[in-house]
N, CA and C atoms as an extended XYZ file, in Angstrom:
144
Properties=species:S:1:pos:R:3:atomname:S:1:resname:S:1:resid:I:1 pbc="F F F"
N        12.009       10.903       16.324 N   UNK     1
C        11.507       10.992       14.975 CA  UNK     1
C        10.908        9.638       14.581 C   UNK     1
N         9.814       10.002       13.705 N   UNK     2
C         8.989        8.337       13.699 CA  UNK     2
C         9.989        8.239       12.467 C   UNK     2
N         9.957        6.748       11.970 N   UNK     3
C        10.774        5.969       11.429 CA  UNK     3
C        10.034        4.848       10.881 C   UNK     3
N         9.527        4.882        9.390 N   UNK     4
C         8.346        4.516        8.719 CA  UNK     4
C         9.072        3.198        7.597 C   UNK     4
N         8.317        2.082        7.315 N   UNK     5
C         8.312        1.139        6.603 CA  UNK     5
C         7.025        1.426        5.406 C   UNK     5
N         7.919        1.101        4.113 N   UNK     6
C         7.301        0.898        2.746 CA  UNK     6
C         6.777       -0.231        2.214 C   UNK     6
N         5.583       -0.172        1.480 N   UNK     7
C         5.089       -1.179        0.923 CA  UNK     7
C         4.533       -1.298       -0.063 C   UNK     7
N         4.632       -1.617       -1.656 N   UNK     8
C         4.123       -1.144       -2.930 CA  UNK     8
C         3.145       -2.518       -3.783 C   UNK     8
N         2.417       -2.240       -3.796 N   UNK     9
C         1.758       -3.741       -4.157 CA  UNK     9
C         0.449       -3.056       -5.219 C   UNK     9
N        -0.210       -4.419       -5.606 N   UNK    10
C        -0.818       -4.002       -6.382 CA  UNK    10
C        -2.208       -5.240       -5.269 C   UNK    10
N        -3.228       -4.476       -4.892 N   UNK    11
C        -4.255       -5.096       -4.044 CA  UNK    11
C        -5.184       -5.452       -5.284 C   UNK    11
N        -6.189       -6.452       -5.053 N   UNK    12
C        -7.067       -6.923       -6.126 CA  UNK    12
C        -9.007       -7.071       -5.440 C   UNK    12
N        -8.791       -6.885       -4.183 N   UNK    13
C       -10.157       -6.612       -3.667 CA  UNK    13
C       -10.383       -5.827       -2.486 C   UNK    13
N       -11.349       -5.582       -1.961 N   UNK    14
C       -11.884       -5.059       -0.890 CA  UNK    14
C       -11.306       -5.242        0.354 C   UNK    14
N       -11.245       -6.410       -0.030 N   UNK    15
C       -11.186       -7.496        1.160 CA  UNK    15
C        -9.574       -7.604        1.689 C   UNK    15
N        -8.682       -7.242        0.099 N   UNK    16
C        -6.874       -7.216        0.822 CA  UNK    16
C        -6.802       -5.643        0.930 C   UNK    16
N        -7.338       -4.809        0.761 N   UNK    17
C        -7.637       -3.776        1.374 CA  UNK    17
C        -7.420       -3.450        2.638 C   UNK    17
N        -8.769       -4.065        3.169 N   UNK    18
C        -9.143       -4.302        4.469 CA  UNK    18
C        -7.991       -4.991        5.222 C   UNK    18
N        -7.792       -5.781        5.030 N   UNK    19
C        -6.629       -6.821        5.403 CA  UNK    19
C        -5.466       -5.666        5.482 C   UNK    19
N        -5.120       -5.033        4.545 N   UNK    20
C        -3.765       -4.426        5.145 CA  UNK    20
C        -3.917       -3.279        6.377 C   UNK    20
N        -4.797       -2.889        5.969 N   UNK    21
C        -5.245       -1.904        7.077 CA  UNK    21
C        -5.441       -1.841        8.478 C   UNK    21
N        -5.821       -3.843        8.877 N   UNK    22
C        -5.502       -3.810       10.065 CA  UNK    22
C        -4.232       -4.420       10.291 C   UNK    22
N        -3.285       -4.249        9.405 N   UNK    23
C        -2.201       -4.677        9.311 CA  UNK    23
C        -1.382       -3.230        9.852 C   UNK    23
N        -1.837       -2.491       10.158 N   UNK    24
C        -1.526       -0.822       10.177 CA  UNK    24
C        -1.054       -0.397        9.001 C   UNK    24
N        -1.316       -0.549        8.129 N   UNK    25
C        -0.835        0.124        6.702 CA  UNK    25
C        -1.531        1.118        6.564 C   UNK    25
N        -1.164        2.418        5.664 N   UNK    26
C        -1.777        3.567        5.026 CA  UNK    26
C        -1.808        3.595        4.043 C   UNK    26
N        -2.430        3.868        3.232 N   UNK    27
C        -2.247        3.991        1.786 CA  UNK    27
C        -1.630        5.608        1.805 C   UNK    27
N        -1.236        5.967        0.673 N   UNK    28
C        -0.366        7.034        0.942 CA  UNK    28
C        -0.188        7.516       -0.933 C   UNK    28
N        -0.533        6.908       -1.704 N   UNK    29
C        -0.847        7.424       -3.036 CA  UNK    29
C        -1.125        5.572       -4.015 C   UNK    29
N        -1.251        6.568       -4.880 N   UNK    30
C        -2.008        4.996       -6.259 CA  UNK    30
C        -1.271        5.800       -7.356 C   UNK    30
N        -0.790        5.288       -8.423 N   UNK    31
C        -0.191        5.535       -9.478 CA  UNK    31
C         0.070        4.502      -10.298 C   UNK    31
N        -0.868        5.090      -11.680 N   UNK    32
C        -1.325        3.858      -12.198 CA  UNK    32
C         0.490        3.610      -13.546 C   UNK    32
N         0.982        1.797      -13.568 N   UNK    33
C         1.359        1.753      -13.860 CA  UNK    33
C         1.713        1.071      -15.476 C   UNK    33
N         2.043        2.313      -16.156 N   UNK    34
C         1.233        1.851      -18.123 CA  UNK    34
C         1.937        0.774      -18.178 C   UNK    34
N         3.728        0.220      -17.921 N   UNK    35
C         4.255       -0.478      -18.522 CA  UNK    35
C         3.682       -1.942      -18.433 C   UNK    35
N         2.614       -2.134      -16.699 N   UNK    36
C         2.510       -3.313      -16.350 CA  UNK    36
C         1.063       -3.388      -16.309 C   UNK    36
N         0.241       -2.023      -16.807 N   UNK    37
C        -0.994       -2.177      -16.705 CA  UNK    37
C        -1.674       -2.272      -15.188 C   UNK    37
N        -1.174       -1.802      -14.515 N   UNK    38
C        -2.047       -1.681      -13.245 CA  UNK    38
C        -1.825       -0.589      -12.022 C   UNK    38
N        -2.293       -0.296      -11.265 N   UNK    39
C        -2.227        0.536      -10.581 CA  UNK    39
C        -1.374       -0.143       -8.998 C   UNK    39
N        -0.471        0.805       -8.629 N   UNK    40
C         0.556        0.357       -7.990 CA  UNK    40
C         0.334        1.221       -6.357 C   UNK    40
N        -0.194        0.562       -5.694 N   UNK    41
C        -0.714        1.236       -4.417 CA  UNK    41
C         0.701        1.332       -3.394 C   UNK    41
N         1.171        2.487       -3.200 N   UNK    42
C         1.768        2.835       -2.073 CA  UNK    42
C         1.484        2.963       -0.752 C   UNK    42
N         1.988        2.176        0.219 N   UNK    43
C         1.328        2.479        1.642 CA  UNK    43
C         3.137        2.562        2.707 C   UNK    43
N         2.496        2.793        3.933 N   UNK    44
C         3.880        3.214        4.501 CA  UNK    44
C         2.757        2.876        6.145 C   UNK    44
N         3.746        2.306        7.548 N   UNK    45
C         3.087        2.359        8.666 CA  UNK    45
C         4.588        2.578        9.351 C   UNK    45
N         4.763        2.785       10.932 N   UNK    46
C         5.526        3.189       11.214 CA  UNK    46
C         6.275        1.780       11.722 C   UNK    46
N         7.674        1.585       11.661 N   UNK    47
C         8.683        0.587       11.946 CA  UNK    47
C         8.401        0.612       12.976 C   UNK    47
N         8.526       -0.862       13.742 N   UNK    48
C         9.084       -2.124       14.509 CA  UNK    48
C        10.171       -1.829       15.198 C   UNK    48
């Protein structure tokens, strides 16, 4: 069974985007957050 690592951040360009991605990250949903004003990107890649 794969066996997956979380990661919740809030990215600010293209470019850390890109960057996580060849980091093997997925994005995996966005949900924008009212209390802090920003949108809170979920990603997940599989554990180490």
């Amino acid at each position: 069974m794969t066996r997956w690592e979380y990661r919740v951040c809030a990215v600010r360009s293209e470019s850390d985007l890109n960057q996580l991605g060849a980091q093997g990250w997925e994005l995996v949903s966005a949900v924008y957050d009212t209390d802090r004003m920003i949108v809170a990107l979920y990603f997940k890649r599989p554990a180490v």
